[in-house]
C-alpha positions in Angstrom: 3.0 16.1 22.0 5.3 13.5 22.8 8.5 14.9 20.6 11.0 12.8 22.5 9.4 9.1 22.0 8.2 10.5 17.9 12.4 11.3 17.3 13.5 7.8 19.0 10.8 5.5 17.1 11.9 8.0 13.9 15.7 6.4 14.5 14.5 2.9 14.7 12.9 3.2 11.6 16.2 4.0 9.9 17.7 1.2 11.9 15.5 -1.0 10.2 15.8 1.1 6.5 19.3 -0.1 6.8 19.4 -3.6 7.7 16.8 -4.1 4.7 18.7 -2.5 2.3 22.1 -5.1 3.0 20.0 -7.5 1.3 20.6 -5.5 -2.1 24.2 -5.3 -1.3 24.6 -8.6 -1.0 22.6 -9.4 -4.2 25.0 -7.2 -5.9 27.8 -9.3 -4.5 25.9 -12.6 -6.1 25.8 -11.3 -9.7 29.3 -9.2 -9.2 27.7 -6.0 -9.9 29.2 -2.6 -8.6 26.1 -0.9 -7.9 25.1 -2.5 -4.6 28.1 -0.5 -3.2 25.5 2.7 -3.0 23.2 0.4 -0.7 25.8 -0.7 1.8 26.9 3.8 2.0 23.2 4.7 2.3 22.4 1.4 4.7 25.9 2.8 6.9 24.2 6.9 7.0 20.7 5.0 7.7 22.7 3.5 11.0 24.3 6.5 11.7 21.3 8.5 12.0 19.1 6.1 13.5 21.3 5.4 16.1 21.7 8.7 16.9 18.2 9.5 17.4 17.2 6.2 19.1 20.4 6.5 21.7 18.7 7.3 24.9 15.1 6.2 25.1 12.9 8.3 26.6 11.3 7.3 30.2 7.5 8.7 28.7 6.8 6.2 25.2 2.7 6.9 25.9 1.6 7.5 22.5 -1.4 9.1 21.6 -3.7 8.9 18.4 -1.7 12.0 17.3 1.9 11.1 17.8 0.5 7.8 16.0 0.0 9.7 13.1 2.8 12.3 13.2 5.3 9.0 13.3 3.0 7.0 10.7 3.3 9.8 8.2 7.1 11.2 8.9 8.0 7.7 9.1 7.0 6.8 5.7 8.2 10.2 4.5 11.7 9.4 6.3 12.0 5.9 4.5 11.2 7.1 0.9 13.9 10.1 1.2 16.3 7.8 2.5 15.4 4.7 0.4 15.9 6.9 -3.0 19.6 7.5 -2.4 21.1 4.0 -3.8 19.4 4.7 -7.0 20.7 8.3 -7.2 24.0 7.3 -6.3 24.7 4.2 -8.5 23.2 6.3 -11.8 20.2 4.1 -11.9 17.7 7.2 -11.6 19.9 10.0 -11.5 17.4 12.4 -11.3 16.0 13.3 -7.4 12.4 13.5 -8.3 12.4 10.4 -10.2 14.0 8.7 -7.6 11.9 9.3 -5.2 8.8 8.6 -6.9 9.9 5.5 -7.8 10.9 4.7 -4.2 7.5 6.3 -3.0 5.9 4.4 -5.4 7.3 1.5 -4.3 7.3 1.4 -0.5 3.2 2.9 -0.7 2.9 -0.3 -2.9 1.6 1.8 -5.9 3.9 0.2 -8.6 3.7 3.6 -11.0 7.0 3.9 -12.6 9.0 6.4 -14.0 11.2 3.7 -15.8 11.2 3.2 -19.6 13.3 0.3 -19.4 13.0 -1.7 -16.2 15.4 -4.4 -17.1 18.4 -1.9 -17.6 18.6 -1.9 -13.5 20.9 -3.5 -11.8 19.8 -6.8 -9.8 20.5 -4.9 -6.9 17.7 -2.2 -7.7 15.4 -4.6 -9.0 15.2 -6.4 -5.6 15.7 -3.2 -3.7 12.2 -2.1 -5.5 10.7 -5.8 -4.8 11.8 -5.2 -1.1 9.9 -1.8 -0.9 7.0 -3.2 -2.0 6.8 -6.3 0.4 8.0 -3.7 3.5 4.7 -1.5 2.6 2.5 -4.3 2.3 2.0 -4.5 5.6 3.6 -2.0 7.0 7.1 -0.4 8.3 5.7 0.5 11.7 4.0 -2.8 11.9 7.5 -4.1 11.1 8.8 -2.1 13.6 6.4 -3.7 16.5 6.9 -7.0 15.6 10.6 -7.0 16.3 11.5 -4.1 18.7 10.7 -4.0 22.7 8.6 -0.8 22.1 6.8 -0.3 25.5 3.7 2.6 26.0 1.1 0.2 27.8 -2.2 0.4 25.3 -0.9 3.3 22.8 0.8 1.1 20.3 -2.5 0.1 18.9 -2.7 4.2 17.9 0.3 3.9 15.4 -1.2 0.5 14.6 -4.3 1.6 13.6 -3.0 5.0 12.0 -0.8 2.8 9.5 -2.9 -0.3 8.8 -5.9 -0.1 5.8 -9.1 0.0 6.9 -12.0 1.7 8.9 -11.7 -0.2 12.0 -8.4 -1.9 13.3 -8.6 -4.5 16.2 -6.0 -6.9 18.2 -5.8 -10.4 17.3 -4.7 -11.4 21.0 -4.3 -8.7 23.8 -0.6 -7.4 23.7 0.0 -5.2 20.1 3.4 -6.8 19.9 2.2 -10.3 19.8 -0.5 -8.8 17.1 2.3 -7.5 15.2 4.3 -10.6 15.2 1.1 -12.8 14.2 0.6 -10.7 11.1 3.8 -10.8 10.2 4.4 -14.0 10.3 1.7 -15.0 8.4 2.9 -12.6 6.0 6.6 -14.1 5.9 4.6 -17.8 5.1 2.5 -16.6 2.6 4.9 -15.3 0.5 7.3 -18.1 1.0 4.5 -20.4 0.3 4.2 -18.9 -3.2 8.1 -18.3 -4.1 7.7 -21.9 -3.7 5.7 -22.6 -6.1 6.5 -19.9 -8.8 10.4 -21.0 -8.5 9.3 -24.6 -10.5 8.8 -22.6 -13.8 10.7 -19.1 -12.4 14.2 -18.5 -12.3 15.1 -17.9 -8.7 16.0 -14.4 -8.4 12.9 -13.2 -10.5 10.7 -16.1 -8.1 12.1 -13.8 -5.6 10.9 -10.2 -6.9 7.6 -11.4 -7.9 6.5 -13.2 -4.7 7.8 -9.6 -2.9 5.8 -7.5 -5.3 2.8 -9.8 -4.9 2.8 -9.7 -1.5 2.8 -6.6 -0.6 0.4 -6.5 -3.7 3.2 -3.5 -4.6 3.0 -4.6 -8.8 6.6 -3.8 -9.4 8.0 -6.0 -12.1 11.1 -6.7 -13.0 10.4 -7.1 -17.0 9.6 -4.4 -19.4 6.0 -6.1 -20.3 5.4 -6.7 -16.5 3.9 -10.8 -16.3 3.3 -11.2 -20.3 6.3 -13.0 -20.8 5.9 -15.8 -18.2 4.1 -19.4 -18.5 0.6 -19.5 -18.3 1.5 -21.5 -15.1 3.3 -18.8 -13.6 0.5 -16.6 -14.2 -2.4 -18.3 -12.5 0.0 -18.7 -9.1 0.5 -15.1 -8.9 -3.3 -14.6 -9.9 -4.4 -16.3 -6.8 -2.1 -15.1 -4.4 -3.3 -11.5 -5.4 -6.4 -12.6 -4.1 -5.6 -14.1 -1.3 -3.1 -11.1 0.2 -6.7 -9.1 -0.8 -8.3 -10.9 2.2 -8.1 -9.5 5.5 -5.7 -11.3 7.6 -8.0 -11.5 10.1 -9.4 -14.6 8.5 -6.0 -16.3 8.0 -5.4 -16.2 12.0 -9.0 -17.5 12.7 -8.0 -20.5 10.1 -4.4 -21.1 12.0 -6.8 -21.4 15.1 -9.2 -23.9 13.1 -12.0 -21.7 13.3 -12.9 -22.4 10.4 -16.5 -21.6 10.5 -15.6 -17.9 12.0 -13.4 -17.5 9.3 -15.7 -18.4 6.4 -18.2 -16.3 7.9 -16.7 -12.8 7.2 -18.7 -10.6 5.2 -16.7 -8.7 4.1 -14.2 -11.9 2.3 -17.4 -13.2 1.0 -18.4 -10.0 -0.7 -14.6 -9.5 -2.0 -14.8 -13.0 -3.8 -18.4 -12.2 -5.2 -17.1 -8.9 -6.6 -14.3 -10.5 -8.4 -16.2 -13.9 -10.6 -18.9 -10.8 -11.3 -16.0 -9.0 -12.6 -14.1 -12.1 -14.4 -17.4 -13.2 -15.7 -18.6 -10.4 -17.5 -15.0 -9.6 -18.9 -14.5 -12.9 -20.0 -18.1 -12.5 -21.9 -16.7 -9.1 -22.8 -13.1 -11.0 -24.8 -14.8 -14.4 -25.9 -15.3 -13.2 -29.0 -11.8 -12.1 -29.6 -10.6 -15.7 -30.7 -8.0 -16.1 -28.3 -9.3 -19.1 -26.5 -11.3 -19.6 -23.3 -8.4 -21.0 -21.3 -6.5 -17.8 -22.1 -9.1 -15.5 -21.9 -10.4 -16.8 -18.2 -6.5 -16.3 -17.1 -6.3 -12.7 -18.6 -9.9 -11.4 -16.8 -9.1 -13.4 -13.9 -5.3 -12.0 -13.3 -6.2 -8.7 -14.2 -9.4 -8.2 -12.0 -7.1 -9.9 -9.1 -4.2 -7.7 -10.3 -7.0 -4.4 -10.2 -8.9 -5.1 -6.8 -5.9 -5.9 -4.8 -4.3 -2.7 -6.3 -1.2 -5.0 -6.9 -1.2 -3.2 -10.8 0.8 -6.5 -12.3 -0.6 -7.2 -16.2 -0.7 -9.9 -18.3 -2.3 -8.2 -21.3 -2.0 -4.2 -22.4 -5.7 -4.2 -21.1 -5.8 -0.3 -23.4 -6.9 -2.7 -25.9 -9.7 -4.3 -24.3 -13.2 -3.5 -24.9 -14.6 -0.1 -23.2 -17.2 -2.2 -21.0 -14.9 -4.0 -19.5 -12.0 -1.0 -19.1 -14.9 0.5 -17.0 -15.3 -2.5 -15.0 -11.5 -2.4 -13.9 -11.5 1.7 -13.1 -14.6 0.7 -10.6 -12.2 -1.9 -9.0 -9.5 0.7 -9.1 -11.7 2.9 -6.7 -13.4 -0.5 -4.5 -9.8 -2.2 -3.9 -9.2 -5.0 -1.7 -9.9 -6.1 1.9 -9.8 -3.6 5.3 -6.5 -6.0 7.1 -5.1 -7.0 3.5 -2.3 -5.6 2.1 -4.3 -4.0 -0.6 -5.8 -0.5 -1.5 -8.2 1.4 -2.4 -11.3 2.8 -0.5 -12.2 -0.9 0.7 -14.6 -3.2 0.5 -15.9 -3.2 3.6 -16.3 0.9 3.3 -18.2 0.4 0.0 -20.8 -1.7 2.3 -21.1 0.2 5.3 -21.6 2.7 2.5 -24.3 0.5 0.8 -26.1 -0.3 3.4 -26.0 3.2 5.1 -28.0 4.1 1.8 -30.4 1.0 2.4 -31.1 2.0 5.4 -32.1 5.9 5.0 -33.8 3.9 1.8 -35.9 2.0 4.5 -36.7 5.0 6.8 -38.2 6.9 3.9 -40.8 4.1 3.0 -40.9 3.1 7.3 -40.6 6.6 9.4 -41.3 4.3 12.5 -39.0 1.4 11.8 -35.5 1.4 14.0 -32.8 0.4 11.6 -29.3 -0.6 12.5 -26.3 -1.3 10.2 -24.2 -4.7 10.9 -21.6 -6.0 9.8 -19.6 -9.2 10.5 -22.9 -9.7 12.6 -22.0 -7.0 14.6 -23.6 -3.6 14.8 -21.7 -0.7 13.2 -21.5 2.0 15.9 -21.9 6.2 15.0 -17.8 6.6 14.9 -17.5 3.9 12.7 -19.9 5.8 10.4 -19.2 8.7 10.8 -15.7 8.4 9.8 -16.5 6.6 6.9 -18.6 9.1 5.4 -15.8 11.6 6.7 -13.3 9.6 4.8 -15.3 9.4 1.8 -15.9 13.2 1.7 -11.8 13.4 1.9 -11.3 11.2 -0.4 -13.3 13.0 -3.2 -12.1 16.1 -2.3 -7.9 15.3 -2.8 -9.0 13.4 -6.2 -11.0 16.2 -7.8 -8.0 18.7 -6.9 -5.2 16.7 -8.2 -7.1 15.8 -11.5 -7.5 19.5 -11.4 -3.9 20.2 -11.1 -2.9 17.4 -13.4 -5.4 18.8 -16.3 -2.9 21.8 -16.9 -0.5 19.6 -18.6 -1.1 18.5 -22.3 -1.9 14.9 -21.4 -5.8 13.1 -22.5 -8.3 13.5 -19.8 -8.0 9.5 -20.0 -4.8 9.7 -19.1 -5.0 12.2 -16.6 -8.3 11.2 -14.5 -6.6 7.2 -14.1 -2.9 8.5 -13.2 -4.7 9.9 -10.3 -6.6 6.6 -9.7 -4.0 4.5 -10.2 -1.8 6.5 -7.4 -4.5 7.3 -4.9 -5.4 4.0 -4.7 -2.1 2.7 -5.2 -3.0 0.7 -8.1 0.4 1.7 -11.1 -1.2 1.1 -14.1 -4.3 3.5 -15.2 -5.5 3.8 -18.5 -4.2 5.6 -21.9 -0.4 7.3 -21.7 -0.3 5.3 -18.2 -1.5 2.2 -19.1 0.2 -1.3 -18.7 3.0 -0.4 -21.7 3.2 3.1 -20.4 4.6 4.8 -17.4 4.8 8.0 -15.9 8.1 9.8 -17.2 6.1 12.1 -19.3 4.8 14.1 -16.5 6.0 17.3 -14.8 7.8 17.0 -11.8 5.1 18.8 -9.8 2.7 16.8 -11.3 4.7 14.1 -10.1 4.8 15.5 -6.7 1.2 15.5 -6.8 1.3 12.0 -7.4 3.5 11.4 -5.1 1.5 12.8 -2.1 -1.7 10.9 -3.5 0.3 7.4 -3.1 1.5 8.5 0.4 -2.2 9.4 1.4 -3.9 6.3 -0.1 -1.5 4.3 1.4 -2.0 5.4 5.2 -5.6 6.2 4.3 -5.6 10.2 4.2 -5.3 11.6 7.5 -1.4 10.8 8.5 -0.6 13.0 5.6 -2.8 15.4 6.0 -2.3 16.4 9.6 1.2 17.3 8.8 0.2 20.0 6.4 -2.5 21.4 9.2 -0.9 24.3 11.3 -2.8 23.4 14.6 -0.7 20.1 14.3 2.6 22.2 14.5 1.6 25.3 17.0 0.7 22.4 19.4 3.9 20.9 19.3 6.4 23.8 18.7 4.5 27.1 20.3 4.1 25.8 23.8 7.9 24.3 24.5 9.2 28.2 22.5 7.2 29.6 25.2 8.4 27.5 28.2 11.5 28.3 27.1 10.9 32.3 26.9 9.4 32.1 30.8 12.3 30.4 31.7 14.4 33.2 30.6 12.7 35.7 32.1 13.1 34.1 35.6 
C-alpha cells in the first residue's frame, strides 16, 4: 500500500477543509457575530496539519483501487472530525457526538439533524452546514482533483470512482483532472443559476444556504419548518433544481457539447423523470380530496417526491400527515434515489434497472432455455462485473440495513420511527417518518444509536465499500505487518 502518497493527499484535504471554512468567518464578520472566530482557529489547525502532512510529496503518487478507497473513506472521516470543531467551540453544539453527526450529516449530504431549533445558530454555522452539504455533493476528493496538480498517470480515476455514486464511473474527456474540473464547473453554474433566481423572492444570505443545500441535494435548512415558510415561487425553483442535480451529469456535458440527441437519449434520465410524474400523480390523486387546492397540492407532491428521490430531504408540508398510500410511495423513493453521476443518493436508478431487467431476463430463460439474452443499458451491453457488483452491492446493502434497524430496535422508539431513521441516513435522505419526520429530528436517540447512524450516512454516501474496508483486518495486516517486518530484518542485519 502506498502509505506515503494516502498521508500527503490526507493533508491536502485539510488544506482545502480550511480554506472552505474562512468563508464562515467572514460571514461572521458581515452580521458582526463572535462565533465565526472558532472557524478562522479550526481553519488555522486544518493548515497546520495539512501542511504538515502534504510537505514533501512523495516521488511514487500510483494509486491503486485500494489506496482509492482507504483515502475516500479516511478522507471523509478526516473532514467531519475536523469540520465539527467550530460548532463545539463557539457553544453551538456543545456536545462531541452531536456535533459530529450534525457535521457528518451534513458533508454525506443526509440533512438529519440533531437541532431542535435551527434558527438559534449563528449565521456563521448556518452557512458552515449549507457549505458541507454543497462540498459532499459532489465530492471532496473530486474537489480536490479539480484544483490540485495531483499526478499518478491513470490511478486517479480509482479515488474517482471509489467517491462518486454509482455502479459504473467513466471520464468525460481523457485526463481525470480535466474530468474533475468539467463537473465541477457545471456544478459551480448550476447552483449559481438557481441563487439567481431564488434571490428575487429570497433574502440573500438564506438564497445562499438553500441553493448550497440544494445542490448538493444535502436538505439542510436554515428555518425551523425547513421550506414551509417560503413563497410558493420560491418553492417550485428549488423543486426543479432537486430534479435536475438528480440527473447524471453526464447528460449536462453532452448538452454543453450540443449533443443534444445523446443526451436525451439516456435511459437512465428518462426512467428517473417517469418515476417521479408516476409518483406526483398518484399523490396528488392521493391529497385532492383534502380541499387544499390543485395548484398547492401539485407543488407539495411535486417538491416532496423531488425533495425524496434526490435524497435532498427539504419539506414543504409535515408529509406524517399525509395519507398512508402515498407515505409508502415516498419510503420506495427513499430506497430508489436519484441518478448514478448526480449528486443524489440512494441505491440508484440505474441499479434498480440493471436489477429489473436482470430479473426479466432469467424471466425469459425460464419460458426460452435456448434464447441468448443480454442486458443493455444506455444501448450498451452490461458486462459480468458490472453485474456482478450490483447484485454484490445489493446483498451489502440489505445486510448493514437489517443490522442497524436491529440495533436501533433496542431503544424505546416506534418501529416507524426506527425502520425510516435508518432509511433516511443510509440513503442520505434526513427526514424519515414518525419521531423523525419533517417536524422531528434525531436528538432523541442514544449516542450509539447515533453512531450507528452515523456510519450508515458515511456508507451510503461513498456507496458501502470505502467504509467498510477500513473495518476489514486484511486491509490493515497488508499495510502495517509487512513494513513492522522490514523493519525487524533490518535489525537483525
Amino acid at each position: 500500500m502506498n502509505r506515503k502518497a494516502i498521508v500527503y493527499i490526507l493533508g491536502w484535504v485539510l488544506n482545502i477543509e480550511g480554506a472552505f471554512m474562512i468563508l464562515p468567518f467572514l460571514a461572521s464578520l458581515i452580521y458582526r457575530e463572535a462565533h465565526g472566530w472558532a472557524f478562522l482557529i479550526v481553519a488555522a489547525i486544518c493548515f497546520a496539519v495539512g501542511v504538515l502532512l502534504s510537505l514533501k510529496k512523495p516521488k511514487n503518487m500510483v494509486i491503486y483501487e485500494k489506496e482509492g478507497f482507504v483515502i475516500v473513506a479516511f478522507s471523509w472521516i478526516l473532514f467531519s472530525l475536523f469540520g465539527c470543531l467550530p460548532f463545539m467551540i463557539n457553544g453551538d453544539i456543545p456536545n462531541f457526538t452531536d456535533a459530529l453527526f450534525e457535521t457528518v450529516s451534513g458533508f454525506t449530504t443526509t440533512g438529519a439533524s440533531i437541532l431542535t431549533d435551527v434558527e438559534a445558530l449563528s449565521h456563521a454555522s448556518l452557512l458552515w452546514r449549507s457549505i458541507a452539504n454543497w462540498i459532499g455533493g459532489m465530492g471532496v476528493l473530486v474537489f480536490l482533483l479539480a484544483v490540485t496538480p495531483l499526478k499518478g498517470g491513470g490511478s486517479q480515476i480509482h479515488i474517482m470512482r471509489a467517491e462518486s455514486p454509482g455502479p459504473v464511473v467513466d471520464r468525460l474527456v481523457p485526463k481525470i483532472r480535466n474530468t474533475a474540473s468539467i463537473l465541477y464547473v457545471m456544478y459551480i453554474v448550476l447552483t449559481i443559476v438557481e441563487f439567481m433566481f431564488l434571490v428575487v423572492e429570497m433574502p440573500a444570505f438564506d438564497a445562499i444556504c438553500a441553493s448550497l443545500s440544494t445542490a448538493g441535494t444535502g436538505g439542510f435548512g436554515i428555518k425551523n419548518n425547513s421550506f414551509m415558510g417560503y413563497s410558493p415561487y420560491c418553492q417550485w425553483v428549488v423543486a426543479i433544481f432537486m430534479m435536475l442535480f438528480g440527473i447524471n451529469f453526464g447528460a449536462y456535458f453532452l448538452l454543453t457539447l450540443r449533443r443534444f440527441k445523446q443526451a436525451f437519449k439516456y435511459e437512465e434520465a428518462r426512467c428517473y423523470i417517469f418515476i417521479i410524474a408516476i409518483a406526483c400523480a398518484i399523490i396528488t390523486v392521493g391529497l385532492l380530496p383534502r380541499g387544499m387546492g390543485l395548484e398547492p397540492t401539485i407543488r407539495h407532491a411535486f417538491f416532496q417526491v423531488s425533495s425524496i428521490i434526490t435524497t435532498t430531504g427539504f419539506a414543504t408540508a409535515d408529509f406524517n400527515m399525509w395519507p398512508q398510500a402515498a407515505k409508502v410511495i415516498l419510503v420506495l423513493l427513499m430506497f430508489i434515489g436519484a441518478c448514478a453521476g448526480s449528486t443524489g443518493g440512494g441505491i440508484k436508478v440505474s441499479r434498480i434497472m440493471i436489477l429489473a431487467k436482470t430479473v426479466k431476463k432469467e424471466i425469459m430463460i425460464y419460458i426460452h432455455p435456448n434464447s441468448v439474452k443480454k442486458i443493455k443499458m444506455e444501448g450498451k451491453m452490461v458486462n459480468h462485473e458490472t453485474l456482478r457488483a450490483t447484485n454484490v452491492f445489493f446483498i451489502t446493502y440489505v445486510a448493514i440495513f437489517i443490522v442497524s434497524v436491529f440495533l436501533l430496535s433496542f431503544e424505546s422508539h416506534t418501529l416507524e420511527t426506527s425502520f425510516t431513521a435508518v432509511v433516511a441516513t443510509l440513503n442520505n435522505i434526513g427526514p424519515g417518518l414518525s419521531e423523525v419526520g419533517p417536524v422531528g429530528n434525531y436528538s432523541g436517540f442514544t449516542p450509539l444509536s447515533k453512531y450507528v447512524m452515523m456510519f450508515d450516512m458515511l456508507a451510503g454516501r461513498l456507496e458501502l465499500y470505502p467504509i467498510l474496508m477500513i473495518f476489514h483486518f486484511g486491509m490493515w495486516k497488508s499495510a502495517v505487518i509487512p513494513p513492522i517486518k522490514r523493519r525487524l530484518l533490518l535489525k537483525k542485519r
